[in-house]
TISE-849642 format. One line per field, with one value per residue (C-alpha): residue number from 1; residue in one letter; x, y, z. Coordinates in nm, 3 decimals, padded with zeros to 5 digits. Each point is the difference from the previous one (the first is absolute). Layout:
nr <- (NUM_...)
rest <- (A_...)
px <- (X_...)
py <- (Y_...)
pz <- (Z_...)
REM end
This chain:
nr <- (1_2_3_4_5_6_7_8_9_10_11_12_13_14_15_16_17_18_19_20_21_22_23_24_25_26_27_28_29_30_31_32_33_34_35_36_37_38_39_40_41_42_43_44_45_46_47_48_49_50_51_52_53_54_55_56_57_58_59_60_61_62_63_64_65_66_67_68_69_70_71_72_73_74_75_76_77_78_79_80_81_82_83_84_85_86_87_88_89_90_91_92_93_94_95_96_97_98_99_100_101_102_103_104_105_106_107_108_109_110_111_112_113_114_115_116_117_118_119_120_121_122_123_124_125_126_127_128_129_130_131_132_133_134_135_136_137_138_139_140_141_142_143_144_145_146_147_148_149_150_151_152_153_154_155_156_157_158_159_160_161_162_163_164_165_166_167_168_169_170_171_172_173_174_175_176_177_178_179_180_181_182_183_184_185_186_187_188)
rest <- (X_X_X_X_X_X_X_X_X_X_X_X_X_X_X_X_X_X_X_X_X_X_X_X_X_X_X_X_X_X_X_X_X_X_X_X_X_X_X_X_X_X_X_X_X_X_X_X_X_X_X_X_X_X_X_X_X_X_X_X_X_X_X_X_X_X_X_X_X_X_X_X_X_X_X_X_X_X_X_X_X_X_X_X_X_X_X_X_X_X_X_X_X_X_X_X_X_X_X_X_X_X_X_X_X_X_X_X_X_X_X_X_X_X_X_X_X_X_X_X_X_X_X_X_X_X_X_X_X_X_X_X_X_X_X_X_X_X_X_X_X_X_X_X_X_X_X_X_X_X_X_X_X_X_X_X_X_X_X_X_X_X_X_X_X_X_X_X_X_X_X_X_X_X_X_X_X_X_X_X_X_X_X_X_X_X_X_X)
px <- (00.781_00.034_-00.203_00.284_00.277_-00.198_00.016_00.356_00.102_-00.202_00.126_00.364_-00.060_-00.126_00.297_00.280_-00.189_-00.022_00.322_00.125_-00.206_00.138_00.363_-00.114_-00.100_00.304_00.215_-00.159_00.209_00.305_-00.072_-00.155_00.330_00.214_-00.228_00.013_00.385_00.101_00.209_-00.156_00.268_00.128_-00.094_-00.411_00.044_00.225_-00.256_-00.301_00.207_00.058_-00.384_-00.103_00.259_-00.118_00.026_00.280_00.218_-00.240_-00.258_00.088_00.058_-00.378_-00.104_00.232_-00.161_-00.313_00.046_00.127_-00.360_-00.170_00.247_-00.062_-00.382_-00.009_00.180_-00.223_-00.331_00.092_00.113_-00.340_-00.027_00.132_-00.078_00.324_-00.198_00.331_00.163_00.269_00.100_-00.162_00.281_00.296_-00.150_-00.009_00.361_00.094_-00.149_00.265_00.299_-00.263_00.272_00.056_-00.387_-00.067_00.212_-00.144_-00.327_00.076_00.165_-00.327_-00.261_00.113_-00.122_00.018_-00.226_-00.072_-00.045_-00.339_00.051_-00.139_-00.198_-00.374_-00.137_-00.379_00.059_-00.250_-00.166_00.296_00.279_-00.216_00.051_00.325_00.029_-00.226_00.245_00.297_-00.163_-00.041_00.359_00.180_-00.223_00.101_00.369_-00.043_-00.197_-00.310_-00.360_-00.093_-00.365_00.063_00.326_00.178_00.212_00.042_00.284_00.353_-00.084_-00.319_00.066_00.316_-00.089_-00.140_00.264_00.239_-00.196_00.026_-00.158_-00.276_00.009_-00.281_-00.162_-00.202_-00.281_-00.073_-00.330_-00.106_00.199_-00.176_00.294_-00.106_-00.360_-00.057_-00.182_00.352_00.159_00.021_00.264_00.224)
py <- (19.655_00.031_00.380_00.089_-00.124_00.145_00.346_-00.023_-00.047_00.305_00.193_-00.127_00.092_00.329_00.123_-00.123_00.172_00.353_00.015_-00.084_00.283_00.245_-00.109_00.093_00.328_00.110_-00.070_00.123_00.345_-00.182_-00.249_00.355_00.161_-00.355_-00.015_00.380_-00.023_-00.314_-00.005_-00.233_-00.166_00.111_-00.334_00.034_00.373_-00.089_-00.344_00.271_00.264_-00.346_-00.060_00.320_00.134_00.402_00.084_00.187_-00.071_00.238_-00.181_-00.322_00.249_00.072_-00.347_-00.090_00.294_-00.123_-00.354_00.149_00.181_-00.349_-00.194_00.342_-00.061_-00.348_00.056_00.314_-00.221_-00.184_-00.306_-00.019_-00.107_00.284_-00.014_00.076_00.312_-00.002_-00.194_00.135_-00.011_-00.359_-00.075_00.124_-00.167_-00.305_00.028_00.064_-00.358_-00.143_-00.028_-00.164_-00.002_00.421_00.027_-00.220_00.159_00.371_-00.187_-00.069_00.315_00.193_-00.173_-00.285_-00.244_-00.117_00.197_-00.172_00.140_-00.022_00.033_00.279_00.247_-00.100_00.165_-00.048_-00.028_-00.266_00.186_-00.109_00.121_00.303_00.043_-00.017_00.230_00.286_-00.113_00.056_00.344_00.093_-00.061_00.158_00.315_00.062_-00.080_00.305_00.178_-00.025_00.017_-00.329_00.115_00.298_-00.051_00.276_-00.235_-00.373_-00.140_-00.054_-00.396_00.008_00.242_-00.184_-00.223_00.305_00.220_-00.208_-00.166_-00.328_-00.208_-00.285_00.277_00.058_00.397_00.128_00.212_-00.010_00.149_-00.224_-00.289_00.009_00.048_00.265_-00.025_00.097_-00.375_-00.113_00.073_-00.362_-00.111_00.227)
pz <- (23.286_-00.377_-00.012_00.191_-00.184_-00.308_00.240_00.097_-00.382_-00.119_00.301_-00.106_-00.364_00.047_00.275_-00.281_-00.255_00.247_00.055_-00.361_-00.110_00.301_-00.063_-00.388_00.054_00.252_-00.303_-00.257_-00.041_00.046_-00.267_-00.229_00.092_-00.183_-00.315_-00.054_00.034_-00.165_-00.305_-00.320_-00.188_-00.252_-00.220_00.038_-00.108_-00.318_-00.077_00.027_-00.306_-00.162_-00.004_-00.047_-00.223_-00.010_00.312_00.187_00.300_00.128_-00.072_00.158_00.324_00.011_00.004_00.232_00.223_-00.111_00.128_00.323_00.016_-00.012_00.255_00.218_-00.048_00.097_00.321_00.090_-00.050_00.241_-00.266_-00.126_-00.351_-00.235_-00.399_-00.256_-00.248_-00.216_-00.267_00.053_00.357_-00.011_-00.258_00.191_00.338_-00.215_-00.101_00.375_00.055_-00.176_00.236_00.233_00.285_-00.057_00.010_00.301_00.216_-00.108_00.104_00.288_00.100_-00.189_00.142_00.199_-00.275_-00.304_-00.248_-00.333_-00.301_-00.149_-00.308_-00.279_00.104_-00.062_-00.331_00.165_00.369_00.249_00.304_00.166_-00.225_00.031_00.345_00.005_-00.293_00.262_00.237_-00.151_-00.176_00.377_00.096_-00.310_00.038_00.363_-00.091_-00.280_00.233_-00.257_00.133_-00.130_-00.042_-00.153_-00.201_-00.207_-00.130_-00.049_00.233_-00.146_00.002_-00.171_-00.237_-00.070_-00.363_-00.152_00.091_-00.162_-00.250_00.089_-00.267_00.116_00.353_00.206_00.007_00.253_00.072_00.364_00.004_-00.301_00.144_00.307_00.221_00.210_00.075_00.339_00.041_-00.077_00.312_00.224_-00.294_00.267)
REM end
């Protein structure tokens, strides 16, 4: 009697967890479509020219973009871990944080949960970080429409710190990095 309680629970588990993840997926350009289009306040782009006092309205426009990039690669992987590779856009996500209520409900709306911040972008990534950094290197080259195995370029939100000089920033080199070795590719 118990084996099959153990059975039915399993069974139970795994049907929640197969339609969470279908329900998921049949959103996911609607909830690309809301990040891509949202508006940032104006606030966490005049606290990011307080903090980083050289750059330009422009600037602050790029990371902004940049951020978008990330949300959009989070939602395209399915809402597998993703790993912040800029300083800067980890900044202004941090100062979207702030008005907890404003960011919870773009959450919700984004992703249809709450998505913490982790905090700074690790200077020496752990195998996980790592995979979320191939992950997100995945997603932000396909947004860009950059083979991400063969890259001309580095994508806006990895090239971002360096670009804009962002002191204490992170720089990449993705074939040095180890970001796009073809081994690399179950971080998708």
């Amino acid at each position: 009697m118990a084996i099959w309680a153990i059975v039915l629970c399993v069974a139970l588990a795994f049907a929640v967890w197969f339609l969470r993840s279908m329900q998921d997926s049949g959103l996911r350009p609607g909830r690309r479509q809301f990040v891509e289009l949202c508006e940032w306040p104006a606030e966490a782009a005049e606290q990011l020219l307080s903090t980083y006092a050289h750059l330009t309205p422009s600037d602050a426009d790029q990371v902004g973009w940049a951020l978008k990039q990330f949300f959009v690669a989070y939602v395209e992987s399915g809402f597998k871990p993703v790993t912040m590779p800029s300083r800067a856009a980890s900044d202004f996500w941090l100062e979207l944080t702030r008005d907890h209520d404003a960011y919870q409900k773009f959450c919700q709306e984004a992703f249809g949960r709450y998505f913490p911040h982790p905090g700074m972008p690790p200077a020496r990534p752990t195998e996980r970080e790592m995979a979320g950094l191939r992950r997100t290197w995945l997603q932000v080259c396909r947004i860009e429409e950059i083979d991400p195995f063969d890259p001309d370029r580095l994508p806006l939100l990895f090239g971002l710190d360096e670009k804009l000089k962002i002191r204490g920033g992170i720089d990449y080199d993705p074939e040095a990095d180890g970001l796009f070795s073809r081994a690399s590719t179950s971080a998708r």
